[in-house]
Structure formats: C-alpha cells, structure tokens
N, C-alpha and C positions, 0 to 999 in steps of 0.2 A: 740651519734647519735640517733637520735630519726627514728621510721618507718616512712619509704615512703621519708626520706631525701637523695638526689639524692649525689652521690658524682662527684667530676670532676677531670678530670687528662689531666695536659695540657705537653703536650710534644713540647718542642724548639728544632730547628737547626737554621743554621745560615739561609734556606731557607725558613723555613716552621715553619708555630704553627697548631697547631694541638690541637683540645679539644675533650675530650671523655668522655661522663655521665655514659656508660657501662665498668666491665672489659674486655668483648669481643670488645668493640668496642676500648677498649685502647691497646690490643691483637693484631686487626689491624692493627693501627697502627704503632704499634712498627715492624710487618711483612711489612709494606709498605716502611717505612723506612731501614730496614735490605735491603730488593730488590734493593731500590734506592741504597743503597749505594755501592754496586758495579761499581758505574759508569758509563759513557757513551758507549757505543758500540765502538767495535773496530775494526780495520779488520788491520792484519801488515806482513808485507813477510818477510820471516826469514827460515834460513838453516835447514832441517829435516836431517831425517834417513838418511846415507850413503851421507850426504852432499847436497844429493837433495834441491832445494828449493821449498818453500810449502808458501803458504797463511795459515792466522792462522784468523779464523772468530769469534767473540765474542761479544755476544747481552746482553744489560744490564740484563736481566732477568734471564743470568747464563747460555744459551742457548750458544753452544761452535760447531766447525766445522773447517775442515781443509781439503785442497784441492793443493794437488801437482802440479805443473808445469809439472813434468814428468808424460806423459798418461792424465794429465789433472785428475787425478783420488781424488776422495771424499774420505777422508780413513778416518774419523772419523766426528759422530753426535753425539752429547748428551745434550738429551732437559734441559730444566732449570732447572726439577728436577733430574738431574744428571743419568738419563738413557743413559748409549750407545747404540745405534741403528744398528751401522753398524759391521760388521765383517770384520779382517782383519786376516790372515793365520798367524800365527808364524812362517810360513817358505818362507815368502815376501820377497822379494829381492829389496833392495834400493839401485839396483846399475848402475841405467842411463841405462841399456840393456834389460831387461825382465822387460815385463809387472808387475805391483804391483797386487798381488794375494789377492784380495775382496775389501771392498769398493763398491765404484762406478763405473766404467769402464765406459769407452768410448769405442762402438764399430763402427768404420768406417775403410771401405767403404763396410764391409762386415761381415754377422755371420758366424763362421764356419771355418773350413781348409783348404777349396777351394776356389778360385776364378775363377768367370767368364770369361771364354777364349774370349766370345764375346764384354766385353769391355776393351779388349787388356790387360788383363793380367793374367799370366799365372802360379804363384808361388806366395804367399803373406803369410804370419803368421798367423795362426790362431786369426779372431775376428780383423785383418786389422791391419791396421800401427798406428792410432790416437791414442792408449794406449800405446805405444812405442815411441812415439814423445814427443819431450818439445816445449808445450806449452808456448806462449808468453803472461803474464800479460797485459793485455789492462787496466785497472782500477781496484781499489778499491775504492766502498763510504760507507758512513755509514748515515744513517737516510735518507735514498732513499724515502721514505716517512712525512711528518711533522709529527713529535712526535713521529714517529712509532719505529725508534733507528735500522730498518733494517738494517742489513750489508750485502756487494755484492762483488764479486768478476768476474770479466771479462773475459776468457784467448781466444785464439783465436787461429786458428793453419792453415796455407796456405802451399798451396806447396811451394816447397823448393827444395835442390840439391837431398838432401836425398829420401824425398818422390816421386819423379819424374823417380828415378831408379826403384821403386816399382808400382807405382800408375801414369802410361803416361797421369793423366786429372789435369786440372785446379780447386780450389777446395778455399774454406777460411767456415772455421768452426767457430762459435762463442757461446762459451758455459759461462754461466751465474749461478752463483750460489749465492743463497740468502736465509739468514738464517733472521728469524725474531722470536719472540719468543714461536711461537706455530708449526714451522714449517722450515723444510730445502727444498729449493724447487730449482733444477737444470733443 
C-alpha cells in the first residue's frame, strides 16, 4: 500500500451493495445492516400473564411494547436500545379481576375513590371501571406511515351489561397506542 491509497470495502446482500472508502464508514454499515436485519415491524395478539390476552408491538429498530386487553393497560416499553421504561409491580395480578398494578393505566370515568353522586353514581372502584374492563381489539397495522415501520394497536371499550351496573351513561372509549422507533406514544 502506498500513502494516501484509499482502500474499499464493499458489503453485499441479497438487497443491497454498499461501498465504503472509510473503516468508520464500513462500521456503518455493517450497524445499518445488523438494524435492518431484524425485520419488518410487527404488531401480533397472543396470550400473556394469567392467560390474559395482550398485543405484543415490535418496531424494526428493536423498539418493543405490549399492551393488555384487560384495563387496556401498557405494561411494558423498551426503546431500541433496549431500555425499559415503564414499571410493573411484582405483585400485579393477571387475573381478569383487579386492576394491573403499573404500566400505563387507564383511568375513566373518574380519579380517585369516590364518585360523583350528581352523575348518578354512587359507589365505583377506585380510578373508575375502564382498568378493569376488557377491552375490545379494533385493529392492528404496522407501517402506519410510508417507510416509517410504525406499529399501532386499537382497543376500544363501550358500555356493556357490566359497565351499565356501575356507570348509568352511554360511553365508547378509543384508545390508540403506537410505538415507532423513537417513541411510545398512547
């Protein structure tokens, strides 16, 4: 090798060539490739803790999220670089009756222990009924944006026989949850 003679390093896949005069810029590379290959985003419903069913969110970028049916609750974030974000209690109960202890919670129709006698009701669970309810999947998509590889999860929660013993109003919830790779955003 003589000085100042540039070197080149060309990296193949079945997609892509890739050329690099730098080792940092073949460093790169070889990091853009490792990302990509994880694959496309995913979003899939699949049985959790205590048999519950849960949404399981996963963004090419390693960005990861999971979201119950029951409460509708967020029980785990962890961005691409493999940070967890959220807290869940190790003494959470996954068993269709009591609220899941951290996470995300959904609170409706009310914060707190008491409800308002003036919209007709008189007894209710601390922090409302909507964390105690199973919620109804309306959708999953993934790449909710062009190129972007967003994943999205729907649920949606209306009265019912259940809630109508607790809560005498008419009511439809629609809670949205989308993870992209910079970001969990409900």
């Amino acid at each position: 090798e003589s000085e100042g003679e540039e070197k080149m390093v060309v990296l193949l896949t079945e997609e892509t060539v890739m050329v690099a005069t730098t080792a940092v810029a073949a460093l790169v590379m070889i990091y853009f490739l490792y990302k990509n290959r994880r694959g496309a985003s995913q979003v899939r419903i699949c049985q959790g803790k205590g048999g519950l069913e849960k949404i399981e969110l996963l963004h090419s970028s390693g960005a990861f999220a999971e979201v119950y049916a029951f409460g509708g609750t967020v029980t785990k974030y962890v961005t691409a670089d493999g940070v967890d974000m959220l807290w869940v209690s190790n003494s959470a109960k996954f068993d269709g009756k009591k609220a899941i202890r951290g996470g995300i919670p959904l609170v409706y129709p009310q914060f707190g222990p008491k409800a308002d006698s003036l919209l007709g009701v008189e007894s209710m669970s601390q922090h409302g009924f909507a964390r105690i309810s199973h919620w109804e999947i309306v959708s999953t998509l993934t790449e909710v944006r062009v190129d972007s590889g967003d994943c999205q999860a729907t649920l949606r929660l209306r009265e019912n026989k259940e809630t109508t013993k607790i809560w005498p109003h008419k009511f439809e919830l629609t809670y949205i949850v989308r993870l992209s790779a910079t970001a969990l955003r409900t």
